[in-house]
PADREN-965479 format. One line per 3 residues: number of its first residue (from 1); for each residue y, z, x of N, C-alpha, C, O. Coordinates in Angstrom, 3 decimals, decimal comma. Each point is the difference from the previous one (the first is absolute). Last residue first. Example, Ala and Ser with C-alpha at 12.3 -4.5 7.8 and 13.67 -1.06 7.14 Angstrom:
2> -2,250 7,080 12,850 1,190 0,060 0,820 1,090 0,730 -0,770 1,108 0,169 0,509 ~ -6,828 -0,239 -0,219 1,190 0,000 -0,890 1,200 0,000 0,900 -0,019 0,665 1,036
END
This chain:
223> 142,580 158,256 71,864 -1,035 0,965 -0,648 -1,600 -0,443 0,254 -0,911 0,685 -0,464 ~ 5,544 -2,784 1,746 -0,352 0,692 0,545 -1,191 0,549 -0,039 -0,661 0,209 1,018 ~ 3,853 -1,207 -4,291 -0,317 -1,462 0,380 -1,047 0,261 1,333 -0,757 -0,969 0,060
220> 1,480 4,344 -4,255 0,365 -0,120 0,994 -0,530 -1,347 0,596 -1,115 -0,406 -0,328 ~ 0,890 1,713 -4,409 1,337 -0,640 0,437 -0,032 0,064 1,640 0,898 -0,688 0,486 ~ -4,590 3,415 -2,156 0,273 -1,096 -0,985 0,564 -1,402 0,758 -0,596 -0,949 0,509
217> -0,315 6,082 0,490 -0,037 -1,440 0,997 0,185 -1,353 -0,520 0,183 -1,031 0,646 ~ -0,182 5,286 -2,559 1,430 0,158 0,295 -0,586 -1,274 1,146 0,811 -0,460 0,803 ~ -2,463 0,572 -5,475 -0,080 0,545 0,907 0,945 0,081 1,107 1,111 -0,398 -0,350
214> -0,285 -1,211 -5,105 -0,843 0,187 0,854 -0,168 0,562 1,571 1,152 0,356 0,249 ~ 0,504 0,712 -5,607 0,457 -0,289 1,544 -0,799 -0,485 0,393 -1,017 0,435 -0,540 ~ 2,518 0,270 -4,958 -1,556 -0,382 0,878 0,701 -0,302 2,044 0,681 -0,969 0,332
211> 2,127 1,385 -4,854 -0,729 1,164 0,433 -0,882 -0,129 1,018 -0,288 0,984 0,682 ~ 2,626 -5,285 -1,604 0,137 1,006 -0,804 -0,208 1,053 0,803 0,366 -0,067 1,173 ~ -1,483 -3,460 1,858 -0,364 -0,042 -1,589 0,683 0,874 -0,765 -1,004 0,702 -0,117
208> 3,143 -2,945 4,361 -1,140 0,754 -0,423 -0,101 -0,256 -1,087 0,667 -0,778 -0,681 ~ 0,969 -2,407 4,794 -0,067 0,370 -1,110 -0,788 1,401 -0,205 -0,890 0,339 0,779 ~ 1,775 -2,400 3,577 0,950 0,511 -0,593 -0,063 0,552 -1,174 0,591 1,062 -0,190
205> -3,738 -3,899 1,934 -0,102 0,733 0,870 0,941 0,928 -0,826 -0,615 0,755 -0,754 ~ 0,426 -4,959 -0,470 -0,742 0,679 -0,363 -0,269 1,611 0,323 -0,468 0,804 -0,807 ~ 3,874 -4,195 3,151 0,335 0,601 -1,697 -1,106 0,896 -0,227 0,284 1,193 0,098
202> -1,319 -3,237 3,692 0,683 1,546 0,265 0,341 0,638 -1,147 -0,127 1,180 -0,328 ~ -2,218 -5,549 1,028 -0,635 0,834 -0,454 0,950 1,627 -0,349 -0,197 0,927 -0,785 ~ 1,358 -5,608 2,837 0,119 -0,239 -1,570 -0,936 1,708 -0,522 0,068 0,332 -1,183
199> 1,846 -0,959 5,638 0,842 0,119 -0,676 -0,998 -0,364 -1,433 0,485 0,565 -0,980 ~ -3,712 1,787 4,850 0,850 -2,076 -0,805 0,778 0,745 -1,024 -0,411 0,910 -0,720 ~ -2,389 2,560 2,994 1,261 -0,578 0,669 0,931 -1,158 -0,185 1,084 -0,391 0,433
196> -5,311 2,550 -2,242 1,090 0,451 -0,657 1,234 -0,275 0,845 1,134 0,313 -0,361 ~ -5,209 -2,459 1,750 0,944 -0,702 -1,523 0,932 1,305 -0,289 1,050 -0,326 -0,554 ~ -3,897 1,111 4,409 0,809 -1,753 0,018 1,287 -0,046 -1,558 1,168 -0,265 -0,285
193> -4,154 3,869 1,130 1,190 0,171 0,148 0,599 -1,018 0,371 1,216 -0,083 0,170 ~ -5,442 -0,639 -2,038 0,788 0,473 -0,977 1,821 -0,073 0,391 0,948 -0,510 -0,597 ~ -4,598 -0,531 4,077 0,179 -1,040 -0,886 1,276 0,290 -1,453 0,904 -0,751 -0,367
190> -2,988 4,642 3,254 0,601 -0,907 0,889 0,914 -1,250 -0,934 1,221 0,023 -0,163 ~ -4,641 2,626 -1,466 1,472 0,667 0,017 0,983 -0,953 0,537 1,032 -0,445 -0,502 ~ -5,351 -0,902 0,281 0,327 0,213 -0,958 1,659 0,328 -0,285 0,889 -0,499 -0,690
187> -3,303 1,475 4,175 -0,026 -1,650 0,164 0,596 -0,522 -1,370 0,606 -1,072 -0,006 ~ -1,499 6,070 1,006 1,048 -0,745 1,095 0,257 -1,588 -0,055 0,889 -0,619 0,585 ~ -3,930 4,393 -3,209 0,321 -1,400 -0,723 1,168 -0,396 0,819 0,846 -0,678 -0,583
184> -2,641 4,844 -0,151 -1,094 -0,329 0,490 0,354 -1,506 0,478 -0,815 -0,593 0,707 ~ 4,101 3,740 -3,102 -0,698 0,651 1,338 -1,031 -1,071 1,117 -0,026 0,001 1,231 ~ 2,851 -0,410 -5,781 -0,324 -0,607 0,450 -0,054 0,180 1,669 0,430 -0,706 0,912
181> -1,079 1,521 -6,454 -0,124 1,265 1,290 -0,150 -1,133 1,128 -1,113 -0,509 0,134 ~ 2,792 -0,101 -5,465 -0,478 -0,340 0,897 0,364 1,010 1,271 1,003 0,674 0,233 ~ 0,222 -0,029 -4,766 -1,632 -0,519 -0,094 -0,433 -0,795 1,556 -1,112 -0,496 0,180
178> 5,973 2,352 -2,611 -0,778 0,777 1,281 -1,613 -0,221 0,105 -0,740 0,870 0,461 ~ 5,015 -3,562 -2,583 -1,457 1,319 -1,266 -0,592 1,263 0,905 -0,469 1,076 -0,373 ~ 2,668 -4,999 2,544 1,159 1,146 -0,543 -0,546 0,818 -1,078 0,363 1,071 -0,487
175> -3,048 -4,138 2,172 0,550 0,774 1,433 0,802 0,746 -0,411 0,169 1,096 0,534 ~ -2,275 -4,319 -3,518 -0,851 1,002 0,554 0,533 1,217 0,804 -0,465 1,139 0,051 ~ 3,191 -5,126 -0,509 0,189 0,869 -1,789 -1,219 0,973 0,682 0,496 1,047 0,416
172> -0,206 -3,763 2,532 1,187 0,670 0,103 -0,047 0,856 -0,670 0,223 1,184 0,252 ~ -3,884 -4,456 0,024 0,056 1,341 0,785 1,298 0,937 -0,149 -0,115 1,208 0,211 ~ -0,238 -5,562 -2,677 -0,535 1,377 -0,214 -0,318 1,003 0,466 -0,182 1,062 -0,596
169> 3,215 -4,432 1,824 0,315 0,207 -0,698 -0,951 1,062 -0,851 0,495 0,934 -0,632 ~ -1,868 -3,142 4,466 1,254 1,243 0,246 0,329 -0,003 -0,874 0,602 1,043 0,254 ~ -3,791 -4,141 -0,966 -0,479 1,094 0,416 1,098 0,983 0,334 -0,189 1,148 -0,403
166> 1,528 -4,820 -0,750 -0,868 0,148 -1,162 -0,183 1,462 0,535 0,586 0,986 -0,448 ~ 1,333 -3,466 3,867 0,786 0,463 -0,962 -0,545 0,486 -1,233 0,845 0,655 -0,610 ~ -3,629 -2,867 3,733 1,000 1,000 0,337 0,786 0,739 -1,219 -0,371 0,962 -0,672
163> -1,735 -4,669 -0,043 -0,677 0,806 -0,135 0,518 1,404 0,429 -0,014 1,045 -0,651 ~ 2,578 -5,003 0,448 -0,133 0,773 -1,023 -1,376 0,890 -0,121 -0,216 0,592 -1,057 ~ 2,050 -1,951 5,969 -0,044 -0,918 -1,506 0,140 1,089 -0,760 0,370 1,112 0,375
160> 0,125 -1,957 5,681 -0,251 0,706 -1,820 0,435 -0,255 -1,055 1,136 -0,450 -0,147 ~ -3,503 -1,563 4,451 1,166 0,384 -0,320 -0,224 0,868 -1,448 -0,850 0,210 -0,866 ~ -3,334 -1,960 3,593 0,964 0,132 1,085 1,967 -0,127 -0,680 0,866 -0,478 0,733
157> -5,236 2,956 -3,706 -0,099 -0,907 0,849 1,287 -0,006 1,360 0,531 0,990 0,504 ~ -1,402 1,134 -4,831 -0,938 -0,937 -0,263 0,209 -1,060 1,161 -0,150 -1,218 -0,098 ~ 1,810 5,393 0,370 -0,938 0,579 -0,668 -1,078 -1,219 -0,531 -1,184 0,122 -0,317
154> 4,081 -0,368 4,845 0,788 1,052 -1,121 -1,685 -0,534 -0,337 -0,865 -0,452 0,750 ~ 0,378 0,304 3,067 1,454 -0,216 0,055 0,306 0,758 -1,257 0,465 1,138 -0,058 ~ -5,638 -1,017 1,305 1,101 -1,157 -0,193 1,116 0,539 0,003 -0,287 1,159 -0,298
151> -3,585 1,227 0,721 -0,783 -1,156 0,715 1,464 -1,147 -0,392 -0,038 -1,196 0,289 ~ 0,145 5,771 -0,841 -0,643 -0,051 0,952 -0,447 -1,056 0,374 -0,597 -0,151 1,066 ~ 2,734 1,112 -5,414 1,012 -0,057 1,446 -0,624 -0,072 1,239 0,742 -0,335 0,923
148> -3,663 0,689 -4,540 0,914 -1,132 0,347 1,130 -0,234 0,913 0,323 -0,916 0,756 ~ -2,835 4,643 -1,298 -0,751 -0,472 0,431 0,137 -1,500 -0,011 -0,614 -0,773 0,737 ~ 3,029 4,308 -2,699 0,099 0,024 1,483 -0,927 -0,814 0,437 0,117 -0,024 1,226
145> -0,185 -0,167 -5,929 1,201 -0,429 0,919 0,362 0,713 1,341 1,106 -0,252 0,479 ~ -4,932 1,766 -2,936 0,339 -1,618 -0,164 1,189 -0,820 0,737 0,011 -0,996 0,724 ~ -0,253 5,890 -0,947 -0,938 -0,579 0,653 -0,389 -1,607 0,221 -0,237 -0,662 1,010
142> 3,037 2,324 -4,751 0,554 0,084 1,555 -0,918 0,486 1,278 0,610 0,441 0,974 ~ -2,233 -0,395 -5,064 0,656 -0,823 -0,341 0,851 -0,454 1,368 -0,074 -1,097 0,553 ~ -2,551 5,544 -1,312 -1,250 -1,700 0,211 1,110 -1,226 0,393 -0,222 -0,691 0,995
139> 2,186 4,883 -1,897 -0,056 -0,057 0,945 -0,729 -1,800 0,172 0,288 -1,071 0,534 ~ 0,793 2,056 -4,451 1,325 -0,382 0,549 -0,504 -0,130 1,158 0,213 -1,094 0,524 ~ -3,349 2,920 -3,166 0,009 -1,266 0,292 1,314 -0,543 0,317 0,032 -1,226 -0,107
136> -0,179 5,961 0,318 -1,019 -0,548 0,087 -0,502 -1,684 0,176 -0,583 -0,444 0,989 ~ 3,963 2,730 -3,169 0,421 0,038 1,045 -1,178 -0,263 0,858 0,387 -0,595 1,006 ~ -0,977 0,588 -5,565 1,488 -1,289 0,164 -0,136 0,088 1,621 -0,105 -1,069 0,600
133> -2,376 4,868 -2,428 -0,840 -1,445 0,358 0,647 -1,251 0,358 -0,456 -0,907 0,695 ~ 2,428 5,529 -1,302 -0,656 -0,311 1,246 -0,938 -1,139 -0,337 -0,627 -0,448 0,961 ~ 3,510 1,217 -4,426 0,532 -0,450 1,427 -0,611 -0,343 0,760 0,048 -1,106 0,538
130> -2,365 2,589 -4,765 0,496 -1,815 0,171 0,821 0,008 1,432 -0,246 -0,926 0,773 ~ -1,141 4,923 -1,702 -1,231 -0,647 0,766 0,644 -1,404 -0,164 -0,057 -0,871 0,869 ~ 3,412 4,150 -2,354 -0,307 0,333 1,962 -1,487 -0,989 0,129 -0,319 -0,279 1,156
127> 3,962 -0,586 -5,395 -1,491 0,498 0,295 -0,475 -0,289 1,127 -0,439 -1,083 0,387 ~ 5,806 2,807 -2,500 -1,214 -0,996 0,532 -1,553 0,250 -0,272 -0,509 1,012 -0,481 ~ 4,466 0,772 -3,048 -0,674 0,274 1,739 -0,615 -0,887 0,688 -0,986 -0,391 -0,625
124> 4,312 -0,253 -4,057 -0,890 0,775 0,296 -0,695 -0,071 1,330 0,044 -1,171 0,377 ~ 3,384 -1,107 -3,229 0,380 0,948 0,186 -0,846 1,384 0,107 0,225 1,139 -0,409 ~ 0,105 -5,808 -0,467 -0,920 0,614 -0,475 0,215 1,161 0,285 -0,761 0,766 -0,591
121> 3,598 -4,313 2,121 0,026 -0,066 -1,535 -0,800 1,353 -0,458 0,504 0,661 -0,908 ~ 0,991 -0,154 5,645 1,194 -0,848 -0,702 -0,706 -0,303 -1,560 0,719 0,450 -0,893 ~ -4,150 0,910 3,748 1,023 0,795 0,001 0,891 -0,114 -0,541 0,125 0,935 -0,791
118> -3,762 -3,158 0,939 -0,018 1,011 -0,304 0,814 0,844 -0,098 -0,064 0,984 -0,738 ~ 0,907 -5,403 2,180 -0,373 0,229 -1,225 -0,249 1,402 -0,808 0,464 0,296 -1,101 ~ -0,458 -0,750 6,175 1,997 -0,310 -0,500 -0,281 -0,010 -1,850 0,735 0,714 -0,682
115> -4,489 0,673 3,981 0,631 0,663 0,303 1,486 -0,593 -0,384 1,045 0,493 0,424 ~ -5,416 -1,879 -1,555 -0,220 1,275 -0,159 1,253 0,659 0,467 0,109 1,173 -0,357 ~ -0,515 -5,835 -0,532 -0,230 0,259 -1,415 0,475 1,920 0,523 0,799 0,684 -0,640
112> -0,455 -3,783 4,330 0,891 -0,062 -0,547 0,416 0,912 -2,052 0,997 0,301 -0,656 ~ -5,336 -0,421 4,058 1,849 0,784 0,736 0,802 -0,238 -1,145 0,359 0,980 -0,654 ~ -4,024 -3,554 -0,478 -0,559 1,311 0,317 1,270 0,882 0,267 0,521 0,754 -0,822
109> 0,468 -5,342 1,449 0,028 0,150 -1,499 -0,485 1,822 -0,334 0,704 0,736 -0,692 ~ -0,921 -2,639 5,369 1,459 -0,353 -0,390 0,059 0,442 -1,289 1,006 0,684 -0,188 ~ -5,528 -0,761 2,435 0,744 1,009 0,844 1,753 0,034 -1,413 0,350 0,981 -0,655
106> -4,613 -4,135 -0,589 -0,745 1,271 0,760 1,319 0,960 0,427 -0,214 1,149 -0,385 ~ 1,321 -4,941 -1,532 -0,824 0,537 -0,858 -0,562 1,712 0,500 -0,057 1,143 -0,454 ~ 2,993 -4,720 2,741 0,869 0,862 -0,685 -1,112 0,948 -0,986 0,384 1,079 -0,453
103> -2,102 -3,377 3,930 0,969 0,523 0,269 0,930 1,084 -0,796 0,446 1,122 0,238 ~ -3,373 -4,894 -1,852 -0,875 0,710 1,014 0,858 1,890 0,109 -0,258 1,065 -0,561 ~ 2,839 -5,377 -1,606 -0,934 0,448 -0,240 -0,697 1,229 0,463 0,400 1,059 -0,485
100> 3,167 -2,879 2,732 0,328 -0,013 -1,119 -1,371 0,704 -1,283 0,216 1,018 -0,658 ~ -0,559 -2,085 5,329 0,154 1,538 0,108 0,944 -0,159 -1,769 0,314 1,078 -0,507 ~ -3,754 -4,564 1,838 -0,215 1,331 0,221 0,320 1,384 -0,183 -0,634 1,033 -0,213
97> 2,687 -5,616 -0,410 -0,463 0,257 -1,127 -0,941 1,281 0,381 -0,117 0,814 -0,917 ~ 2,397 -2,555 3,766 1,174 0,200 -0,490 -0,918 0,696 -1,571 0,398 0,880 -0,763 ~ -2,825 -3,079 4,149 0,443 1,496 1,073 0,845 0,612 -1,372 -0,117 1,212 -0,176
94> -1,502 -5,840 -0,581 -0,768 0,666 0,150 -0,124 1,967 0,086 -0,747 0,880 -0,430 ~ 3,914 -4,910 1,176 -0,013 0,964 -1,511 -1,372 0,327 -0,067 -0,237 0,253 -1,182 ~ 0,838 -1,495 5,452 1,242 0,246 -0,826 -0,193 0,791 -1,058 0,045 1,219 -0,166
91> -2,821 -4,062 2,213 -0,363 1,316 0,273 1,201 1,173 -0,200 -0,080 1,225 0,087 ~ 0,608 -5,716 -1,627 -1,308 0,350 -0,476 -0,076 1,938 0,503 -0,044 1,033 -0,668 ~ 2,758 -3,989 3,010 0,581 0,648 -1,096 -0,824 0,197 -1,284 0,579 0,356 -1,026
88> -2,588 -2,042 5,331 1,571 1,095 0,357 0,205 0,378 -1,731 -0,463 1,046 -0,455 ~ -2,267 -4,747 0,688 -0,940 1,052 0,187 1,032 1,002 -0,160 0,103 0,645 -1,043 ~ 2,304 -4,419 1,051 -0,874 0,970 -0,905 -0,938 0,791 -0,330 -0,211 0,599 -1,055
85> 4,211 -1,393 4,724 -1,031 -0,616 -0,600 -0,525 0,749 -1,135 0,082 1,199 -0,263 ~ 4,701 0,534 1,499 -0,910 -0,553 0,936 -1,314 -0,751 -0,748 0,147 0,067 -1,220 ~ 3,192 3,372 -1,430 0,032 -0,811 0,943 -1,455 -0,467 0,461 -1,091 0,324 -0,469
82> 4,118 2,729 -3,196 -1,695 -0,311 0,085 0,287 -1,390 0,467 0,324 -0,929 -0,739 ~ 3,541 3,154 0,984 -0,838 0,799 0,612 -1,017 0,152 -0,983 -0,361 1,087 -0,452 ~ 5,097 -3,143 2,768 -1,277 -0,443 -0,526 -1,256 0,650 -0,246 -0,869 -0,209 0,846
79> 6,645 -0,019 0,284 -1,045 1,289 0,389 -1,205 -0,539 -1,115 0,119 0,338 -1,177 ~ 3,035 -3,452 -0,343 0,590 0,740 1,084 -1,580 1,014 -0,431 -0,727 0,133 -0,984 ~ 1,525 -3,407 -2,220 -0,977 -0,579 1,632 0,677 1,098 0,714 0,051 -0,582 1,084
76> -0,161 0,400 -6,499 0,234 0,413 0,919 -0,094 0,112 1,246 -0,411 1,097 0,377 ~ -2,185 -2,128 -4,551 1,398 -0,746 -0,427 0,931 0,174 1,506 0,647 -1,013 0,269 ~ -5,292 2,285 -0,657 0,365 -1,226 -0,215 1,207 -0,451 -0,240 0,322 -1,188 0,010
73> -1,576 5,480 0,724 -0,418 -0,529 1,059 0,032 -1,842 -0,225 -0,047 -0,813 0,923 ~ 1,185 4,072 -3,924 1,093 0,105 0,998 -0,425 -0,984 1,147 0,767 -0,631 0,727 ~ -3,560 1,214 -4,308 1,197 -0,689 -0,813 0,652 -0,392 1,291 0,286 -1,159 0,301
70> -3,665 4,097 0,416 -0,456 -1,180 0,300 1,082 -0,955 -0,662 -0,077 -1,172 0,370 ~ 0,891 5,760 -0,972 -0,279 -0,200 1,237 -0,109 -1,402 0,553 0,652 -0,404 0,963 ~ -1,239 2,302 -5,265 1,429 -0,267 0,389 0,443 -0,706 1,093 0,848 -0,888 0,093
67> -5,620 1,763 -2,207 1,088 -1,133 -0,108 1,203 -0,095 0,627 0,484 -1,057 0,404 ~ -2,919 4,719 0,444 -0,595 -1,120 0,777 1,012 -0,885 -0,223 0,846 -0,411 0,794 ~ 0,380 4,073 -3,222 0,322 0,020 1,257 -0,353 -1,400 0,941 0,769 -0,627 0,728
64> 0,052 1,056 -5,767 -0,863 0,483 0,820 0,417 -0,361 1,119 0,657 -1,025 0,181 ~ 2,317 -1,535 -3,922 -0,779 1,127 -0,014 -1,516 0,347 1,574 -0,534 -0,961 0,554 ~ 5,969 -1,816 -1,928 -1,506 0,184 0,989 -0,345 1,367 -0,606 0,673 1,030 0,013
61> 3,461 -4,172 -2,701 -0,766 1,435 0,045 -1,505 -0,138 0,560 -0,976 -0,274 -0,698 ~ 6,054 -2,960 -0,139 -1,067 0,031 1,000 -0,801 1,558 -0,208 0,601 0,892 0,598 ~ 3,853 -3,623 -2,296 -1,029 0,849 -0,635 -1,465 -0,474 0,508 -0,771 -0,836 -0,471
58> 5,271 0,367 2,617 -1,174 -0,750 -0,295 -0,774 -0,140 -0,600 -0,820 -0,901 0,182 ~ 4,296 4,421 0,232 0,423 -0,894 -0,192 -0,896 -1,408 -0,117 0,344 -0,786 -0,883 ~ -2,168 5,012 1,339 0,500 -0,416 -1,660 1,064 -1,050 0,170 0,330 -0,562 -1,044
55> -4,615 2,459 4,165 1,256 -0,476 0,177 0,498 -0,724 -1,243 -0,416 -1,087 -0,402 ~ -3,875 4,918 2,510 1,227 -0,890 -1,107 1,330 -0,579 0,684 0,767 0,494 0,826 ~ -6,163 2,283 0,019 1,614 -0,657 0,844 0,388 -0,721 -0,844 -0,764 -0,905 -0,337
52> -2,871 5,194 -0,428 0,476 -1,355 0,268 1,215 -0,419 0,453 0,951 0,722 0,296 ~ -5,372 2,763 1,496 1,346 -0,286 -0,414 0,510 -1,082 -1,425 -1,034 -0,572 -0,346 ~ -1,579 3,775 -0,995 1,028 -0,060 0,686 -0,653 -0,906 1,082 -1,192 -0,110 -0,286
49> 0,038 0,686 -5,173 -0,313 0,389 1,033 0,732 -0,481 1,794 0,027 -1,226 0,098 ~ -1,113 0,425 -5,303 0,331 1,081 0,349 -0,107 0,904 1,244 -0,331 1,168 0,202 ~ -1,171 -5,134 -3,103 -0,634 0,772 0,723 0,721 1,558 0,647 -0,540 1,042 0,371
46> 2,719 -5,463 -2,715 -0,357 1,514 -0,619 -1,097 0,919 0,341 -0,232 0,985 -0,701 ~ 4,788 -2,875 2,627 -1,390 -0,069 0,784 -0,873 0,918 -1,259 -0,060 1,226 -0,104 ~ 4,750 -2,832 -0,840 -0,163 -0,109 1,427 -1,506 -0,443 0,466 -0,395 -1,030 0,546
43> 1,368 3,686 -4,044 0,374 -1,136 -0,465 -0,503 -1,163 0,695 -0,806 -0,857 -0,363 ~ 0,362 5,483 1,187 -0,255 -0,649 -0,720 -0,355 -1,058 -0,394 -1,115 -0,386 -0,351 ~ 4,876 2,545 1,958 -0,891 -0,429 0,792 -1,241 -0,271 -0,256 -0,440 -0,679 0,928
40> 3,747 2,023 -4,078 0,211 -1,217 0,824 -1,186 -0,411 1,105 -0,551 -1,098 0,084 ~ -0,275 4,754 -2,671 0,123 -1,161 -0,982 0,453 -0,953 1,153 -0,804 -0,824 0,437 ~ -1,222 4,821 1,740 1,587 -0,130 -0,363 -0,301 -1,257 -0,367 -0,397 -0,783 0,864
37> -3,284 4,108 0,813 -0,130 -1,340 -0,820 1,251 -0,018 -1,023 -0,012 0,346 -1,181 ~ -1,383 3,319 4,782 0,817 0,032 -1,085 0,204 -1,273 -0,904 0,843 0,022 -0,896 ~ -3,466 0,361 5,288 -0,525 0,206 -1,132 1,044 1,029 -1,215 -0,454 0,950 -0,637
34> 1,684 -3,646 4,413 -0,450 -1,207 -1,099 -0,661 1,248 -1,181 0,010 -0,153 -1,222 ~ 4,456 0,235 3,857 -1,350 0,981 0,234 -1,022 -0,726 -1,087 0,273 -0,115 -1,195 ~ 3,856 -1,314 4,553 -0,379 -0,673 -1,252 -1,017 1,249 -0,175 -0,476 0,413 1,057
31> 5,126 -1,881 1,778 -0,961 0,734 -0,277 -1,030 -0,114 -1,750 0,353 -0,223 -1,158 ~ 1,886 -3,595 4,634 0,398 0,692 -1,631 -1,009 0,814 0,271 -1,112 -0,440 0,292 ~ 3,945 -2,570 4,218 -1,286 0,917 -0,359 0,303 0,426 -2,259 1,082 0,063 -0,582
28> 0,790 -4,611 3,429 0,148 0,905 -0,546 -1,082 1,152 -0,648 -0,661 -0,109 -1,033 ~ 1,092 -4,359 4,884 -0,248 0,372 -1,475 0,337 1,613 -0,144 -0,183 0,736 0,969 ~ -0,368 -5,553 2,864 0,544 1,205 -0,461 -0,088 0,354 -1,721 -0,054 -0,805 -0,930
25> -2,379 -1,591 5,531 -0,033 0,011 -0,996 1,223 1,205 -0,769 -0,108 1,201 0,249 ~ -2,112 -2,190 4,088 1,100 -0,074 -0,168 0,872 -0,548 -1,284 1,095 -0,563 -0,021 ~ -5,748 1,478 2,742 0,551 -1,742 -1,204 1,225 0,075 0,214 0,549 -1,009 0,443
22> -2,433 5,321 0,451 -0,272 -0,803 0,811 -0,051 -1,802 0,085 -0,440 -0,815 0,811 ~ 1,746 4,267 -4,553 0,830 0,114 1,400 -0,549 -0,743 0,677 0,751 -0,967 0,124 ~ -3,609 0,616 -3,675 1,375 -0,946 -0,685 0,855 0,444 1,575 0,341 -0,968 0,680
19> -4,840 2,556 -0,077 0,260 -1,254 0,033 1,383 -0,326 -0,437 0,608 -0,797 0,714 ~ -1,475 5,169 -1,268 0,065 -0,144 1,100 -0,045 -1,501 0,668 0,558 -0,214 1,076 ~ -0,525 1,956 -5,664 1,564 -0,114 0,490 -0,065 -0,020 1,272 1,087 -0,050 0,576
16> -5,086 -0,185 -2,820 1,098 -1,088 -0,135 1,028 0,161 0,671 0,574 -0,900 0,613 ~ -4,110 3,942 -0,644 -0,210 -1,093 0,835 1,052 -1,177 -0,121 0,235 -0,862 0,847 ~ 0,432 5,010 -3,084 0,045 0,253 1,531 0,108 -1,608 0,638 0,876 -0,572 0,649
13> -2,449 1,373 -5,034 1,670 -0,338 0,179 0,291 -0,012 1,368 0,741 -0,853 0,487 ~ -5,111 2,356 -1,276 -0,036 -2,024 -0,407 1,855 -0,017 0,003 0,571 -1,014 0,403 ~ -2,071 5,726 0,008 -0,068 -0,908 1,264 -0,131 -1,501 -0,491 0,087 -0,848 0,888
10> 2,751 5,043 -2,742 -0,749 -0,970 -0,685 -0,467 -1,061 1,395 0,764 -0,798 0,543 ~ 2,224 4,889 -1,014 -1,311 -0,002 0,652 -1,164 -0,885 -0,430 -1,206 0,241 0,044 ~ 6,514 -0,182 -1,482 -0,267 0,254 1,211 -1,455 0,113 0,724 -0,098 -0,327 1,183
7> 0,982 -2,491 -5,094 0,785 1,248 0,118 -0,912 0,004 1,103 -1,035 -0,608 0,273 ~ 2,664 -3,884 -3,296 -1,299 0,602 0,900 0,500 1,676 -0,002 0,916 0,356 -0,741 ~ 0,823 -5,330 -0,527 0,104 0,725 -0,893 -1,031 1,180 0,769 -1,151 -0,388 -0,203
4> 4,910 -3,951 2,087 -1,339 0,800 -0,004 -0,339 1,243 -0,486 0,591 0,936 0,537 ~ 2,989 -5,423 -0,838 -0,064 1,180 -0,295 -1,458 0,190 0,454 -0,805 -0,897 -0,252 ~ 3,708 -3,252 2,301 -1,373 0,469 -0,974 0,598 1,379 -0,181 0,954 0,343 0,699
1> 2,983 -3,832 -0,917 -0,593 1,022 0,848 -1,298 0,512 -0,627 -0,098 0,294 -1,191
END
């Protein structure tokens, strides 16, 4: 059985455990807090850093999310999702490396340092200009993607892949930080409440962090 080493608002864990359900992949969640750097884990990954997926009966250890991802996509033919030609899956990881990168730099890491780090290790206040700028280019960010949903089906096209899923995996973690205002963004929204409705997302949905809530639209499938 894989083990997956991640904690709850880690969006590269997000993105896995939303491909391994939609594979139908099974594995065992390990809360992991990387920045307590636990010798074993460690071990594991000495980057130090979440997710990875283990399997000690194979002694099999995927580090990073991309990798993991693309392991699955080769070893695994159910639910295919960097499909179709290659232009198609070009524009694929194209989208995947936007909101992994791009995505997480500007809106996902900002949220995540000012309102669960600060709080849970540093045990000190946010900073109201790093939000309003996270929230700021969150908006830019999902502008982008209403404007894909405006011209395609899902985000890289006529089914959905791992760009999809890349991207709901960081909007989520954004969404339960409360960094996204999604007043302006019906096309956007629209597409999201697609996914908090797939059995593989609802787990996510369910989880909290410790101390940290997020909003009361969070979890609504509706919202």
């Amino acid at each position: 059985m894989w083990q997956l080493y991640q904690f709850p608002l880690c969006p590269f864990s997000r993105k896995v455990r939303l491909l391994l359900s939609e594979k139908g992949v099974g594995y065992d969640l390990i809360r992991e807090n990387p920045w307590e750097h636990r010798e074993e884990f460690q071990n594991l990954n000495p980057a130090v850093r979440t997710p990875v997926l283990h399997n000690p009966e194979r002694q099999i250890t995927l580090v990073d999310s991309r990798a993991i991802c693309e392991y699955f996509e080769e070893t695994v033919d159910k639910a295919p999702m960097i499909n179709g030609t290659a232009t198609n899956r070009a524009e694929i990881r194209r989208l995947v490396a936007l909101f992994d990168e791009n995505f997480f730099a500007d809106v996902t890491h900002p949220l995540l340092d000012e309102r669960m780090k600060k709080r849970l290790i540093y045990r000190q206040s946010p900073d109201s200009r790093i939000l309003r700028e996270a929230m700021r280019l969150a908006n830019a960010h999902l502008d982008y993607v209403d404007y894909l949903i405006d011209n395609r089906p899902w985000l890289a096209g006529a089914t959905m892949s791992l760009a999809d899923l890349t991207a709901a995996a960081q909007i989520s973690v954004a969404d339960y930080l409360g960094g996204i205002d999604w007043s302006q963004h019906e096309q956007a929204r629209g597409w999201y409440s697609v996914f908090k409705s797939r059995p593989s997302f609802r787990p996510l949905l369910s989880e909290r962090m410790d101390v940290i809530h997020p909003p009361s639209h969070y979890a609504d499938v509706n919202a």
